[in-house]
N, C-alpha and C positions, 0 to 999 in steps of 0.2 A: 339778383341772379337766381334763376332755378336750379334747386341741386336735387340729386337723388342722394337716398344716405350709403352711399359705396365709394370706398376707393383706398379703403387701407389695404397694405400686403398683397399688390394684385389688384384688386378690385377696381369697381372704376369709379374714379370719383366723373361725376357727368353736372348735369346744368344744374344739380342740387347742391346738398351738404357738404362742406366743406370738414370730411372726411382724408386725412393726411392727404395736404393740402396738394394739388397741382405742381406747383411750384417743387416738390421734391420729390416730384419725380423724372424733375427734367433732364436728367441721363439716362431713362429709357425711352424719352420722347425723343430727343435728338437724335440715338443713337437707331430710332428707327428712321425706314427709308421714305421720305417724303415724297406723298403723290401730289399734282397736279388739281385737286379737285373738279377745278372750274372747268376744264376739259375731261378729264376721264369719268367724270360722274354724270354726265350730262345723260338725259334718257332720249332715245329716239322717236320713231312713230309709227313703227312696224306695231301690227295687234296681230299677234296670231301667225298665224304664214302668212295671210296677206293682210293690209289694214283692213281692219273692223270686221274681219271674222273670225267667227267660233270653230273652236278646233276639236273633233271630234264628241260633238253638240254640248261641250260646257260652255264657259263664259267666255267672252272675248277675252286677248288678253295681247298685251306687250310686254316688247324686249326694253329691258335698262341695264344703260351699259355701269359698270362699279370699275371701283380698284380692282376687282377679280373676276371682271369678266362680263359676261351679256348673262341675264335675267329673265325666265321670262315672268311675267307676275299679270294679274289680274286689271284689265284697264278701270274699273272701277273696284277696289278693294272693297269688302265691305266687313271686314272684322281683322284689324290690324292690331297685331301688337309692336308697339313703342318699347326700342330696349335704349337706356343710356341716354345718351342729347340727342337721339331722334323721339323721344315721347316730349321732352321739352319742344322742340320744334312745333312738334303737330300739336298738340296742347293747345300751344298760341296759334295757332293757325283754327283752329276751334276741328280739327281732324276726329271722328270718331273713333275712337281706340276699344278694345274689349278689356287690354291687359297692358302694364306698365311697369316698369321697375320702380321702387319705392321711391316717394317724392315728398320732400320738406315740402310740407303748408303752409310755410312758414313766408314763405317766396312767389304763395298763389295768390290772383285775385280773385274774390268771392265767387263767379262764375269758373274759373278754371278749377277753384274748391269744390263745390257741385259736381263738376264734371267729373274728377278724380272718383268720387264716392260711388259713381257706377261702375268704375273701372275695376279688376282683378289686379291685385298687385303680385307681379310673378318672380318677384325676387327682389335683391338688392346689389347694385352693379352686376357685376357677373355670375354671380350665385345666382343659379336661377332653378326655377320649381319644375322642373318640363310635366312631371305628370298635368301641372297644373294650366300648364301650358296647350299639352296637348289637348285639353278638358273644355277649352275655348273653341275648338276649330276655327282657326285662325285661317284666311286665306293671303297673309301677307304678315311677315314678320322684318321690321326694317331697326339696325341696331346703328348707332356711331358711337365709337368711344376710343379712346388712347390704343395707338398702334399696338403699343406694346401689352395691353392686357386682351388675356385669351378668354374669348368666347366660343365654347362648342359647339362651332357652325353645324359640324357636320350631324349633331346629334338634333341638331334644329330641323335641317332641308327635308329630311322624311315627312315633316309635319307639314309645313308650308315654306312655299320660294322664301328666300333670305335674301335681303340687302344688305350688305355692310359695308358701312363707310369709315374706313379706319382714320385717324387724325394724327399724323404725325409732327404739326408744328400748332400751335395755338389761330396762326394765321388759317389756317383751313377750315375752321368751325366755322365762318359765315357762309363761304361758298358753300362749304358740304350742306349746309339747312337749307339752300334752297334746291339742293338736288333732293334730298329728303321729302321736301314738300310738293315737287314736282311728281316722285314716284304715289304719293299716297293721293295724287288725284287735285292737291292743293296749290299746284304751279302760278295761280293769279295771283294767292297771299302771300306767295314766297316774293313774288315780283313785287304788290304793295309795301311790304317790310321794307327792301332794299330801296325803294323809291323816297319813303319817308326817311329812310337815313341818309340818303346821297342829297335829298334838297335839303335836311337840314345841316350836314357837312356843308354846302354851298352859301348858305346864308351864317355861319359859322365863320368862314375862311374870308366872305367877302365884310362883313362887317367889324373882324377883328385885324383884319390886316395887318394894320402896322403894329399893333400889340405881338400878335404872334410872331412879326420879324424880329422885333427889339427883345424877347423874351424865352429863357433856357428853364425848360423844365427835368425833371428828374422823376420817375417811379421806384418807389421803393415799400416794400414791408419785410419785416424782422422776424426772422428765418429759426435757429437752435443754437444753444450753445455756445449764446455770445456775436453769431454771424445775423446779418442781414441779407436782405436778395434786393439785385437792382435787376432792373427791367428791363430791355430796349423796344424797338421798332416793333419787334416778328411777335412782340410778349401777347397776351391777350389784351390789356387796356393800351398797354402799347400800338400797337396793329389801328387801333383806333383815335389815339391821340397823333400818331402819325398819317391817317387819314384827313383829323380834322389841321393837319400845316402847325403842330406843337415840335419847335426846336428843341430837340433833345442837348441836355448840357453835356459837355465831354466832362468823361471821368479819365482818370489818368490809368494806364495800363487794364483799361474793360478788354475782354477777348472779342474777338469779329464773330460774326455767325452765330451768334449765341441767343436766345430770347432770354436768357435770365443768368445772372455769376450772381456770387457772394461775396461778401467781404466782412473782416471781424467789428465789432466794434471801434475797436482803435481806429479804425479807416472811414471813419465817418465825415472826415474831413476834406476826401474829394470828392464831395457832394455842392463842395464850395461856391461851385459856378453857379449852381442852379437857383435862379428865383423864386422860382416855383418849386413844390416837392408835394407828388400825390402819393396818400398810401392807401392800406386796402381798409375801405368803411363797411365794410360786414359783419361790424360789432352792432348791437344792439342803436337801434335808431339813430344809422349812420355812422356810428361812431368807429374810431381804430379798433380793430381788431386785438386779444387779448396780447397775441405774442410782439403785433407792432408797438402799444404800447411801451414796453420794456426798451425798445429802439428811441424812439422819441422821448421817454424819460433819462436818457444820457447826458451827462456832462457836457461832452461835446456835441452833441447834437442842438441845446439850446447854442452854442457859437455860433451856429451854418446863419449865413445871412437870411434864407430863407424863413427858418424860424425864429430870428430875431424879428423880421419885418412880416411876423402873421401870415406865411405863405404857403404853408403846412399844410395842405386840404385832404382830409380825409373821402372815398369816392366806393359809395356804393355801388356794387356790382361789378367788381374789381375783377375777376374771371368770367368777363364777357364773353356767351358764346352763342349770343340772339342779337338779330336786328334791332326787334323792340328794345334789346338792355343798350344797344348801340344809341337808338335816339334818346333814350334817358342819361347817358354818359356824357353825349354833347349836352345836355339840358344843362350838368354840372359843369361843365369845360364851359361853357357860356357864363355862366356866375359869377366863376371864377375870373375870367377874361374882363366883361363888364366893370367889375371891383378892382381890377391891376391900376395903379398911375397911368 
């Protein structure tokens, strides 16, 4: 997954660094109020007062409509700054950017490393450098990141139009990237991404069929203080295992509505149903991650039928918030699947 290095205290953790993780913040994600994306972020076709004219002899330019409103922005951008999981977006979309918020290398492939190297890095999550910002003349600044962490739009708009797509549940980071991609002029890659994940969801669901009827999975990774975090439907790799027809196993007393609870260690035990048990593999070459670790080294936890019968799978790019990490997620959900009885 792409991370930027933000997200403690406020900040934003985005498609990067796994910066105090998502996961703990999920009482001010829930507790903000969830848009629609897939409808409210969509953009029109108006340029200008009327399509494809120039308004008072600048560029052409059109309306996009956001969470906050109609836009009007540049029909062809040409020096965009990426703030939060819209630079990841357009990144992979191969979008020209001038300026970025700080991004692990860690998470690029050698071409999107290249490209970073021309880019301005203008802060990290929401700390951001405006003089430096403003030093770009940017004619389009488009931001996504956690409802609840503030960005100073207003200090931004004097500089150039602002997008912002706020994300109140983990489920909206796919739709919101292809509005992202649609405003920076990239709407046919946004459309390829989602095609390559919807056919291979398709050849996913039709060749595992009966495996996925007969079989209860479980998300989890190991949270502080002795707690773990279980995952449902709305979670991010959640969102995705439920896309590809993965039965989720009942735990006993889970709350409704929720993308993530905790439970202590002692409760590791209704986990019981599940066959399957994925955690987060964003430790070093795939591996659990350091705090999941501590979870899976439990007493009880070698009991769970799952990890008696080698069912344990640890799944890079556990905070999915790209198509592209979507088609690699099934690559692993397929493995997985293929090697079940």
């Amino acid at each position: 997954m792409l991370r930027t290095r933000a997200h403690a205290s406020g900040t934003a953790r985005t498609p990067g660094v796994r910066v105090a993780r998502l996961r703990r913040t999920a009482a001010g994600l829930v507790a903000a109020v969830a848009v629609t994306l897939t409808a409210s972020c969509s953009t029109t076709t108006e340029t200008g007062a009327e399509s494809g004219e120039k308004k008072d002899g600048g560029s052409a330019t059109r309306t996009v409509q956001t969470p906050d409103g109609p836009v009007k922005i540049p029909t062809d951008p040409q020096r965009i700054i990426g703030l939060s999981y819209a630079s990841a977006w357009m990144l992979d979309a191969g979008v020209p950017m001038v300026g970025v918020t700080d991004i692990d290398e860690g998470a690029l492939s050698a071409d999107q490393k290249a490209a970073v190297k021309k880019m301005t890095i203008v802060g990290e999550g929401n700390e951001l450098n405006f003089e430096k910002i403003l030093s770009l003349k940017p004619d389009l600044i488009v931001i996504s990141a956690p409802k609840h962490v503030p960005f100073n739009i207003e200090k931004l708009r004097p500089i150039a139009p602002v997008l912002s797509y706020g994300i109140g549940r983990p489920t909206e980071l796919l739709p919101a990237s292809l509005s992202v991609l649609d405003a920076a002029g990239a709407a046919e890659k946004g459309a390829e991404f989602k095609k390559a994940y919807d056919d291979k969801l398709a050849r996913v669901k039709s060749t595992y069929a009966d495996k996925l009827g007969r079989t209860d999975w479980a998300i989890v990774n190991s949270g502080e203080a002795g707690k773990f975090s279980v995952y449902t439907e709305t979670s991010w790799l959640g969102a995705v295992a439920k896309d590809a027809g993965l039965k989720f196993a009942p735990v006993a007393g889970a709350p409704k509505d929720e993308f993530s609870y905790d439970l202590s260690f002692e409760q590791i035990g209704k986990l019981k149903d599940a066959d399957v048990v994925l955690v987060d593999g964003d430790g070093p070459n795939g591996t659990p991650v350091a705090e999941t670790k501590s979870l899976i080294s439990q007493k009880n936890w070698s009991e769970l039928p799952a990890a008696k019968n080698k069912q344990v799978h640890p799944v890079p790019g556990f905070f999915i918030s790209r198509y592209p990490e979507g088609v690699k997620i099934l690559d692993q959900f397929e493995r997985i699947l293929k090697a079940l009885p």
